[in-house]
VOPAGU-2260 file (C-alpha; in pm, 1 decimal, decimal comma):
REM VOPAGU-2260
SITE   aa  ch    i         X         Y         Z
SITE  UNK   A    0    8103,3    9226,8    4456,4
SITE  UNK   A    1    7772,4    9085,1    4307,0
SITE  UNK   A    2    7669,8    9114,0    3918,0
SITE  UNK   A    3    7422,5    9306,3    3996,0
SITE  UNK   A    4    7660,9    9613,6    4137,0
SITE  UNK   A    5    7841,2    9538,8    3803,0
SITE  UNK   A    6    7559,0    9586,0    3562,2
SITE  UNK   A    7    7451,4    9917,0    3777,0
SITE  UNK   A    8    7792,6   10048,6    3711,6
SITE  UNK   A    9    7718,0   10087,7    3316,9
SITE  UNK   A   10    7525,0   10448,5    3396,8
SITE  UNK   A   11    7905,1   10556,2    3484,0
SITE  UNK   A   12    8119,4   10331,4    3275,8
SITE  UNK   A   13    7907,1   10217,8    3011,0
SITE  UNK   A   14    8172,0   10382,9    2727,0
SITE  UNK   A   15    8442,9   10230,4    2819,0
SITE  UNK   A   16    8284,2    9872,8    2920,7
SITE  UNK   A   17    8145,1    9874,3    2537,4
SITE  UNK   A   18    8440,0    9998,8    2367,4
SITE  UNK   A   19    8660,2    9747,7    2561,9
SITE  UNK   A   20    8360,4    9416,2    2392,1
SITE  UNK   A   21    8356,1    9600,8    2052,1
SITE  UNK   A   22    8704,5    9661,1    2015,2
SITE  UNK   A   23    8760,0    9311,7    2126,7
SITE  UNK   A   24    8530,9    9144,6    1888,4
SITE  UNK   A   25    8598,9    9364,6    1606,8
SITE  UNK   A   26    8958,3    9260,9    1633,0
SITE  UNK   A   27    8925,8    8928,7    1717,7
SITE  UNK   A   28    8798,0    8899,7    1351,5
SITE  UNK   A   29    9093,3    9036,9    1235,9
SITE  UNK   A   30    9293,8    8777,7    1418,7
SITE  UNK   A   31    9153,1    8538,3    1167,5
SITE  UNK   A   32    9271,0    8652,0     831,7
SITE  UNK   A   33    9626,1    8716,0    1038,0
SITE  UNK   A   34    9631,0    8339,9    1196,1
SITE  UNK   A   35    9511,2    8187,4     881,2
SITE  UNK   A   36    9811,8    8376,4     673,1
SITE  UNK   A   37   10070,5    8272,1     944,7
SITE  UNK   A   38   10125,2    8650,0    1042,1
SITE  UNK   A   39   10041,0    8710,5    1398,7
SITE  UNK   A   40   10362,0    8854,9    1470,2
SITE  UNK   A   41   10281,2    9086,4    1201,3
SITE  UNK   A   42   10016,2    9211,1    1422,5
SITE  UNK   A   43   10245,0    9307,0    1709,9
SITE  UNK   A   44   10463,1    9492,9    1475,3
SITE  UNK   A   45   10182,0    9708,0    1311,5
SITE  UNK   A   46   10105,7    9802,5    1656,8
SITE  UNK   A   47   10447,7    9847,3    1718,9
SITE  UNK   A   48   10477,9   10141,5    1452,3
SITE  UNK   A   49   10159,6   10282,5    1520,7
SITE  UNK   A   50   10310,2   10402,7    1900,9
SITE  UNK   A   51   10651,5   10476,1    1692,2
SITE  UNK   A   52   10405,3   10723,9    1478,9
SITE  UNK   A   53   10267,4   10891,8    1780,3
SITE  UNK   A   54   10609,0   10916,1    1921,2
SITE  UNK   A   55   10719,9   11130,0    1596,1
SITE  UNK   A   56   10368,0   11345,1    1625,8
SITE  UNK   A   57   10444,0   11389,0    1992,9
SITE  UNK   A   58   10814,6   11542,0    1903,7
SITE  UNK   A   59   10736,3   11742,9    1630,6
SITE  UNK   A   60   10399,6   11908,0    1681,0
SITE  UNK   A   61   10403,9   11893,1    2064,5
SITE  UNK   A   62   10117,7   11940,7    2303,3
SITE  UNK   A   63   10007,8   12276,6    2156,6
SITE  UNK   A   64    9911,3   12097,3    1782,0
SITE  UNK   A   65    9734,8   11820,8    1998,3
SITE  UNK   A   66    9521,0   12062,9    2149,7
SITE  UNK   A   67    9504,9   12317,7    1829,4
SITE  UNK   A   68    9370,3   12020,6    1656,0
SITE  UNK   A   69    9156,7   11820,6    1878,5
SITE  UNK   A   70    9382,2   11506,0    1870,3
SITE  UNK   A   71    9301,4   11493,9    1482,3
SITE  UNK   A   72    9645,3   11501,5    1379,5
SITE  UNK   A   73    9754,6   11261,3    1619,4
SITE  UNK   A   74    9486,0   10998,2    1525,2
SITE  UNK   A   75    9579,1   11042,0    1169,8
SITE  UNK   A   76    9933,1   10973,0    1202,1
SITE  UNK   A   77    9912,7   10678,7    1445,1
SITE  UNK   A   78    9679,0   10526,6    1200,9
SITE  UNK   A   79    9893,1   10596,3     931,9
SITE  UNK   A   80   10225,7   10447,4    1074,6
SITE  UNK   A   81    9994,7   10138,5    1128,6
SITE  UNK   A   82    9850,5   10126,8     777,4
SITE  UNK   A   83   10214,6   10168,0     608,5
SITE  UNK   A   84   10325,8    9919,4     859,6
SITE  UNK   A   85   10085,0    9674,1     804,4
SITE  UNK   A   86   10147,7    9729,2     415,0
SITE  UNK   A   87   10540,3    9688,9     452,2
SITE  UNK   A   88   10469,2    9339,2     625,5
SITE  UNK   A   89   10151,0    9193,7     558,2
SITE  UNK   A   90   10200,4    9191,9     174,9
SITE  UNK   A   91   10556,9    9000,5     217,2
SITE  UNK   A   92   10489,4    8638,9      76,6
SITE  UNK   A   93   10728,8    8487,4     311,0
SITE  UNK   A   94   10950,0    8404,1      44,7
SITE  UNK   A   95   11333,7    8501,2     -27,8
SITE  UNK   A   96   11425,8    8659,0    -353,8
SITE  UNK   A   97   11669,0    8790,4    -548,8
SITE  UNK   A   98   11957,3    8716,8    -245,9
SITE  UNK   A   99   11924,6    9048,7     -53,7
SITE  UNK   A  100   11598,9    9109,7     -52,4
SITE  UNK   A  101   11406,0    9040,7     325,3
SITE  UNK   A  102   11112,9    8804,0     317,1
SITE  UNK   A  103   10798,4    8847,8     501,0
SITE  UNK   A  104   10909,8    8760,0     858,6
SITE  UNK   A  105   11206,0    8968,6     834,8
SITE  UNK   A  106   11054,5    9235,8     718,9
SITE  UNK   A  107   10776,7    9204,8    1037,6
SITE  UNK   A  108   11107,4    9168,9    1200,1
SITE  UNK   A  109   11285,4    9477,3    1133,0
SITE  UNK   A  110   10968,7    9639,8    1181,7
SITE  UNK   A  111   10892,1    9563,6    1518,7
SITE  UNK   A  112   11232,9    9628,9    1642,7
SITE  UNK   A  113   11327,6    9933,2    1493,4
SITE  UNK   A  114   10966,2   10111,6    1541,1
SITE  UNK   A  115   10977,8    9997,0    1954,5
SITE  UNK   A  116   11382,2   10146,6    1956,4
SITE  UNK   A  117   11272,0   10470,6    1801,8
SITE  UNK   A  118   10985,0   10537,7    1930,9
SITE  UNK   A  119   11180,7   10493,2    2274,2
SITE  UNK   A  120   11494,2   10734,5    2164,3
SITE  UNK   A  121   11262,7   10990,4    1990,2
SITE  UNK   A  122   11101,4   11054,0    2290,7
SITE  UNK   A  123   11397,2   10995,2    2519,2
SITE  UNK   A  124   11357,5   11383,5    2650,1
SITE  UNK   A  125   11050,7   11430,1    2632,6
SITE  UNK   A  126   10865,2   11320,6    2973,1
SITE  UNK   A  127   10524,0   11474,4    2864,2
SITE  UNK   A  128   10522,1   11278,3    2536,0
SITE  UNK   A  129   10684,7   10957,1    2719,4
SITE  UNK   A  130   10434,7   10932,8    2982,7
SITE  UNK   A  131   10199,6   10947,5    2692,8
SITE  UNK   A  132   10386,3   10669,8    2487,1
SITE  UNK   A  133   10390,1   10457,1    2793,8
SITE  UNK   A  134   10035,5   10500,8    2823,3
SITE  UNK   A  135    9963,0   10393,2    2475,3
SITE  UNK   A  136   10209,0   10093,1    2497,4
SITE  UNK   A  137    9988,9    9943,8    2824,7
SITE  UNK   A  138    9627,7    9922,5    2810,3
SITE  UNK   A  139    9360,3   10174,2    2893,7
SITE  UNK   A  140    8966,7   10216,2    2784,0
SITE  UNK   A  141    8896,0   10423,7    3087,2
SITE  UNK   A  142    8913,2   10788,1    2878,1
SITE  UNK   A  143    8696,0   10599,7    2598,1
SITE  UNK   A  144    8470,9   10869,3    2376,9
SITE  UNK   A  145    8125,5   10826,5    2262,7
SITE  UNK   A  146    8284,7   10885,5    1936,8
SITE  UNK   A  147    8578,0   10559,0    2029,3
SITE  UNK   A  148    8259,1   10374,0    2094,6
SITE  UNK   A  149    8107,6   10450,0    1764,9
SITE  UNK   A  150    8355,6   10416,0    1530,4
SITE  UNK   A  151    8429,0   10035,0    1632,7
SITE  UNK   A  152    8038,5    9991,9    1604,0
SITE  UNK   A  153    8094,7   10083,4    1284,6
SITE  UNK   A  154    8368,5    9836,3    1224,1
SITE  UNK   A  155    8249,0    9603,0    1367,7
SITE  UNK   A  156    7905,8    9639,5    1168,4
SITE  UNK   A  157    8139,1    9688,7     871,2
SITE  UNK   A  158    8322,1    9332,5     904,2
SITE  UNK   A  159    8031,4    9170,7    1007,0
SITE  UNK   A  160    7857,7    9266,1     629,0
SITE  UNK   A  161    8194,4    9195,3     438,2
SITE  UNK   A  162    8167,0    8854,3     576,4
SITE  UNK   A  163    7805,8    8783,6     455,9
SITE  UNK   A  164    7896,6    8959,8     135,6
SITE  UNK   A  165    8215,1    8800,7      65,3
SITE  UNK   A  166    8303,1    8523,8     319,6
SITE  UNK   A  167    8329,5    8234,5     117,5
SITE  UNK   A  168    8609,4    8392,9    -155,5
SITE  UNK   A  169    8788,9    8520,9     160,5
SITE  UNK   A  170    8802,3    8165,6     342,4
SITE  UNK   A  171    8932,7    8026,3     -30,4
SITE  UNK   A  172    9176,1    8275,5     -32,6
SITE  UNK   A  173    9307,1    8279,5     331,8
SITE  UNK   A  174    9332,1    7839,7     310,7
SITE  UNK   A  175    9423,8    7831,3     -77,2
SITE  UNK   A  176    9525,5    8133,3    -240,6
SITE  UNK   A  177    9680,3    7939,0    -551,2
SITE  UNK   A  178    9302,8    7790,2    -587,5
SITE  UNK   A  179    9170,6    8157,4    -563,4
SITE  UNK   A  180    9378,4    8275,7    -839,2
SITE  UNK   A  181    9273,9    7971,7   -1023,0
SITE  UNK   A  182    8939,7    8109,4    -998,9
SITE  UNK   A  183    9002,9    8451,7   -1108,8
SITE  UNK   A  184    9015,0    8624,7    -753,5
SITE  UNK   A  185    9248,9    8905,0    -761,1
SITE  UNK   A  186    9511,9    8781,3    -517,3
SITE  UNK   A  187    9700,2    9074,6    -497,9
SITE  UNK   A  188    9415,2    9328,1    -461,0
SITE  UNK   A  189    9274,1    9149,7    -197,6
SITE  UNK   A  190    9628,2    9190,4      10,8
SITE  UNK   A  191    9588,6    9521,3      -6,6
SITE  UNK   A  192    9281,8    9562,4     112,8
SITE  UNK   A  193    9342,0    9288,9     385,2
SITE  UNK   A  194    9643,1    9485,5     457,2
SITE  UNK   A  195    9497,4    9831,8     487,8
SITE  UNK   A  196    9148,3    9688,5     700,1
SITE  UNK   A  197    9449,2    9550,9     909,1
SITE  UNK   A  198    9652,0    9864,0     960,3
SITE  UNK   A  199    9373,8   10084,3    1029,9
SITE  UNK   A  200    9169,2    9870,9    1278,1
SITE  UNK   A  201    9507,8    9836,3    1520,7
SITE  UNK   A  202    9562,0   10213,7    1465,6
SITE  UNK   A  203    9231,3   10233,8    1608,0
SITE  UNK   A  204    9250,7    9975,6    1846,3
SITE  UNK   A  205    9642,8   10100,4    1980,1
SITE  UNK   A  206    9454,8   10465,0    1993,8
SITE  UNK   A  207    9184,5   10410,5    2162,1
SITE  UNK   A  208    9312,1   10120,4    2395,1
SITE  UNK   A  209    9641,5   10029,1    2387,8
SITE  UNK   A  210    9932,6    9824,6    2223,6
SITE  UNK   A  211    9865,9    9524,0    2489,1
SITE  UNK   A  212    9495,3    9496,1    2456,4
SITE  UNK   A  213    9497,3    9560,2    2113,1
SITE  UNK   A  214    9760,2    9263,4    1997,2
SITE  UNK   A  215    9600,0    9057,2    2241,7
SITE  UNK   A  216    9245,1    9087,4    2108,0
SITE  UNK   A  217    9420,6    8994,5    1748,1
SITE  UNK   A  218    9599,8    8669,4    1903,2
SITE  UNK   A  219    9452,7    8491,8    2150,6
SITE  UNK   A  220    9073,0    8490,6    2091,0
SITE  UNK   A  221    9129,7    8268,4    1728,2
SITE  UNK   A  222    9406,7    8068,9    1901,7
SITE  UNK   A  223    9154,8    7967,2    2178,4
SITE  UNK   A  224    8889,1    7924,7    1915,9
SITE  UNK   A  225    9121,2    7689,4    1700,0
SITE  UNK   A  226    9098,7    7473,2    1967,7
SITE  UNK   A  227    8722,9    7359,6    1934,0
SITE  UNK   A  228    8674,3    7477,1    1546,3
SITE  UNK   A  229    8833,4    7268,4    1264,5
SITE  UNK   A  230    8759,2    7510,4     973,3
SITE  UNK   A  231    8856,9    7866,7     899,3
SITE  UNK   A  232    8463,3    7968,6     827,2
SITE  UNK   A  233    8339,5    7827,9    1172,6
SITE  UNK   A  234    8649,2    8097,4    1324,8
SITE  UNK   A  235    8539,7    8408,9    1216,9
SITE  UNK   A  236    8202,4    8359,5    1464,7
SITE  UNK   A  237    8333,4    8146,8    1713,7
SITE  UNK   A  238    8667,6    8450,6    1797,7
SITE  UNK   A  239    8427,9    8730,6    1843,5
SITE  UNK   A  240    8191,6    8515,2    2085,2
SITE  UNK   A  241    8558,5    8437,5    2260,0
SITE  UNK   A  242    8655,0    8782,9    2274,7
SITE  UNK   A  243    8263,6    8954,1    2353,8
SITE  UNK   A  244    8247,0    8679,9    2689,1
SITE  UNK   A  245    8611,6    8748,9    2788,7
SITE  UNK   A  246    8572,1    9100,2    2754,6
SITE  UNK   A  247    8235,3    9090,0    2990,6
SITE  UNK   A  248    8416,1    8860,2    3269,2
SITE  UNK   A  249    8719,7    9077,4    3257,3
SITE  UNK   A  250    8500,1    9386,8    3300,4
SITE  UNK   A  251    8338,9    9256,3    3576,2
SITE  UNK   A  252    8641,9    9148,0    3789,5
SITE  UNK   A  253    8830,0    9455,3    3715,5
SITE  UNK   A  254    8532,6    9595,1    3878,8
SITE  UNK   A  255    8517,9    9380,3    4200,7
SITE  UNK   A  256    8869,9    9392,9    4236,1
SITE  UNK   A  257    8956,8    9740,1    4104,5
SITE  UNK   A  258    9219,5    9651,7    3839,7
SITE  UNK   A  259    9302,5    9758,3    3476,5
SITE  UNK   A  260    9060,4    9620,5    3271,6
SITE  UNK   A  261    9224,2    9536,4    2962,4
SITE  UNK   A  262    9517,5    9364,1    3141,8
SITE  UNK   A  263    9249,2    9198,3    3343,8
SITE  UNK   A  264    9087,2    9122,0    2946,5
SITE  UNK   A  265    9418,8    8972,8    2856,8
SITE  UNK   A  266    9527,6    8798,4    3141,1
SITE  UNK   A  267    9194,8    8623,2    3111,6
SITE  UNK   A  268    9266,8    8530,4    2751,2
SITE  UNK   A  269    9551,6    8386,0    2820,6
SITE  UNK   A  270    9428,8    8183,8    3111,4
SITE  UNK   A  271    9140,8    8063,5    2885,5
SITE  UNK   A  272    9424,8    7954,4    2612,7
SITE  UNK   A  273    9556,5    7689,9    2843,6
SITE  UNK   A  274    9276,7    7596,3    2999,5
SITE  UNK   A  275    9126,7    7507,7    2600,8
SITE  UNK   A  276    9492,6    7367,1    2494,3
SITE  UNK   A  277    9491,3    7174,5    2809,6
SITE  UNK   A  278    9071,8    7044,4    2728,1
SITE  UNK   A  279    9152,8    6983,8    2362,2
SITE  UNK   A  280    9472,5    6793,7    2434,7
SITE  UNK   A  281    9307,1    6585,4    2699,0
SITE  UNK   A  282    9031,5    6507,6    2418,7
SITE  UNK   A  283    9243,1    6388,5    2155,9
SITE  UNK   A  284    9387,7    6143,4    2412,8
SITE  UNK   A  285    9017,7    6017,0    2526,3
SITE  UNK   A  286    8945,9    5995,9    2134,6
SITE  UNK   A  287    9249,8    5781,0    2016,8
């Protein structure tokens, strides 16, 4: 299958072929501020309660509220489990205190597991909703809406002009937070937002194309790019290039081969991590 058959088959899957580089990029980004902070994990269990939200919706107001409100309610609660999520671990510090209290990995922890267990047993008799759930949990741009398409535009647009706004204060605080207070950056404030950008991009992303390619997207592009780029700055351009040219290859294979794009995306990306640990390790050796 040539390049050329690929690029005519935009006129008939040009949605889901830019959702699949927008989404990728857009979260990519995020990756950053979750690598830098030591939280990647966190990432998986955001997603994690986002499906468990859905699950909840999918019990309680059924197919007939999906359709009554034109997937509204839906969105808004799988969005919301994934911003109270992302609030209930992201903000964790990491540290112990006061004996019984969980720290920040525990608390990702507990979240992860108990959101994939009940999202599972909440839907345990339902077959419409769990075909649904199971749907969610893979990968899959193929139904993507103009509207999909244009909100992570809009993100991505969004992130892009924080960065030039406020890049440098958020590359002090993500490699030395005790220096930002110093400063007069408000620490804590910016957690929040960090937090809520965090919980609502992988509600959109686990919405609109799945737990896998979502997390994936948030992981592996910054861990590739931490293997050319020394410095958090030089990371937030060099995971979105990562993401945007893995997302175009694994378009185009899926194509040729007919296969599920964003495991085709993924698989890629993880391919491309060894192949850059593997390059960077085999550097280092030439160097010394």
């Amino acid at each position: 299958m040539s390049f050329g058959d690929f690029l005519a088959s935009w006129g008939l899957f040009g949605r889901p072929y830019l959702l699949t580089i927008l989404a990728g990029m857009a979260l990519s980004i995020l990756g950053v501020v979750t690598a830098a902070r030591r939280q990647v994990f966190m990432a998986a269990a955001v997603a994690q309660a986002s499906t468990f939200g859905f699950a909840v919706f999918a019990l309680f107001a059924g197919a007939a509220a999906i359709q009554a409100t034109g997937h509204v309610g839906r969105d808004a609660v799988v969005i919301g489990s994934a911003v109270a999520a992302a609030l209930l671990t992201m903000l964790g510090d990491g540290r112990q205190t006061q004996g019984s209290r969980l720290d920040g990995d525990e608390r990702t922890a507990w979240v992860f597991i108990a959101a994939g267990a009940g999202a599972i047993l909440v839907l345990a008799h339902a077959p419409a909703g769990m075909e649904q759930f199971r749907r969610m949990q893979a990968s899959s741009v193929i139904g993507a809406t103009t509207l999909d398409v244009v909100t992570f535009a809009g993100v991505l647009l969004a992130m892009a002009g924080a960065l030039l706004w406020g890049g440098r204060l958020l590359v002090l605080l993500l490699a030395d937070p005790v220096m930002a207070a110093a400063i007069g950056m408000r620490v804590r404030t910016w957690d929040w937002g960090l937090a809520l950008v965090c919980g609502a991009c992988v509600g959109l992303g686990v919405r609109s194309t799945g737990m896998l390619f979502t997390f994936g997207c948030l992981a592996l592009p910054v861990m590739i790019a931490k293997q050319v780029c020394g410095e958090v700055r030089s990371l937030f351009w060099a995971s979105p290039l990562v993401a945007a040219a893995t997302a175009l290859t694994g378009l185009w294979l899926s194509y040729a081969w007919d296969l599920p794009p964003g495991q085709v995306v993924v698989s890629l990306l993880c391919v491309a991590l060894l192949a850059a640990a593997a390059g960077r390790q085999g550097w280092d050796a030439i160097s010394r």
